[in-house]
N, C-alpha and C positions, 0 to 999 in steps of 0.2 A: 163867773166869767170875769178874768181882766180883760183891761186893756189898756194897751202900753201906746203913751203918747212920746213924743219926738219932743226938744229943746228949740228954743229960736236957730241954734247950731245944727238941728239934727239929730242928736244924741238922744237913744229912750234911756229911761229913766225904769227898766225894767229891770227885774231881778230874777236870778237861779235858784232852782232845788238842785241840792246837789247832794246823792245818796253818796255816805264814806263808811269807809271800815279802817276800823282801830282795833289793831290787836294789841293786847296785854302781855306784858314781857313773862305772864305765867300763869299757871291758873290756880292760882294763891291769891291772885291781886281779887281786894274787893271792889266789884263790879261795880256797886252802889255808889262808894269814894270815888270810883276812879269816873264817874258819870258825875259824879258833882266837881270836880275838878277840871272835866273838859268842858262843863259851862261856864267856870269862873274863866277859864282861859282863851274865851271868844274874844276875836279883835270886835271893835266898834261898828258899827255896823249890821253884824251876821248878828243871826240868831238860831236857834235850835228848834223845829218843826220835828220832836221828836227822837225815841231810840228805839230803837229793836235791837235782840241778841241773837247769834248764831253759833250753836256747835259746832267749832271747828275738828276737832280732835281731840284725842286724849285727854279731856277734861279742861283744853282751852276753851273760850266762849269769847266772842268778838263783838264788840258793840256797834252796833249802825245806825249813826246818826244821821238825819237829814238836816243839813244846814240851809237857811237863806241868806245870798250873799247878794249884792250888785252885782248888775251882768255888765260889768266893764273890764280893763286891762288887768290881768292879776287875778279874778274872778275867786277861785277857792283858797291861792297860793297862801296867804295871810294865814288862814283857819290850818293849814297843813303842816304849818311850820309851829303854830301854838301848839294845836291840838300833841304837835312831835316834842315838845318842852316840856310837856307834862309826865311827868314821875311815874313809871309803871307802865308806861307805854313804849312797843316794842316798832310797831310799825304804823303808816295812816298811808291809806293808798282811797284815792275817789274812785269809786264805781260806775257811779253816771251823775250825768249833769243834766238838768231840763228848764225851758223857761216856765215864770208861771207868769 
């Protein structure tokens, strides 16, 4: 069980899971590289609570990671934009977000 306290301001100090999917620009790309490359390329902060993979079609497979970010202004947008700079990646869309 958390439990998320409030700042002198008000502010909690709580953070998000937030389940994502990253699809590969093919399904040639290695899965394994291309999961060690969206850990090197987490902003400060976040971190990786995991991956799972999903047959999408025709021999694509999609990686879904659950990140932990700050549940403040911005929340996933950082991790969306890295995770989207990484080489072999076609798309990054969030699926859900939840507090923990």
């Amino acid at each position: 069980m958390s439990v998320l306290t409030a700042d002198s301001e008000g502010h909690n100090d709580g953070k998000v899971a937030a389940n994502m999917k990253v699809m590969p620009e093919s399904p040639e790309v290695d899965l394994d590289e291309l999961q060690e490359e969206l850990e090197g390329a987490l902003p400060e902060g976040a971190q990786i609570n995991g991956f799972e993979r999903d047959d999408v079609a025709f021999g694509l497979v999609a990686l879904l990671p659950t990140v932990i970010v700050a549940d403040d202004a911005g929340g996933t947008e950082a991790v969306e934009e890295a995770f989207g700079e990484v080489d072999d990646v076609e798309s990054v869309s969030v699926e859900d977000v939840g507090r923990i």
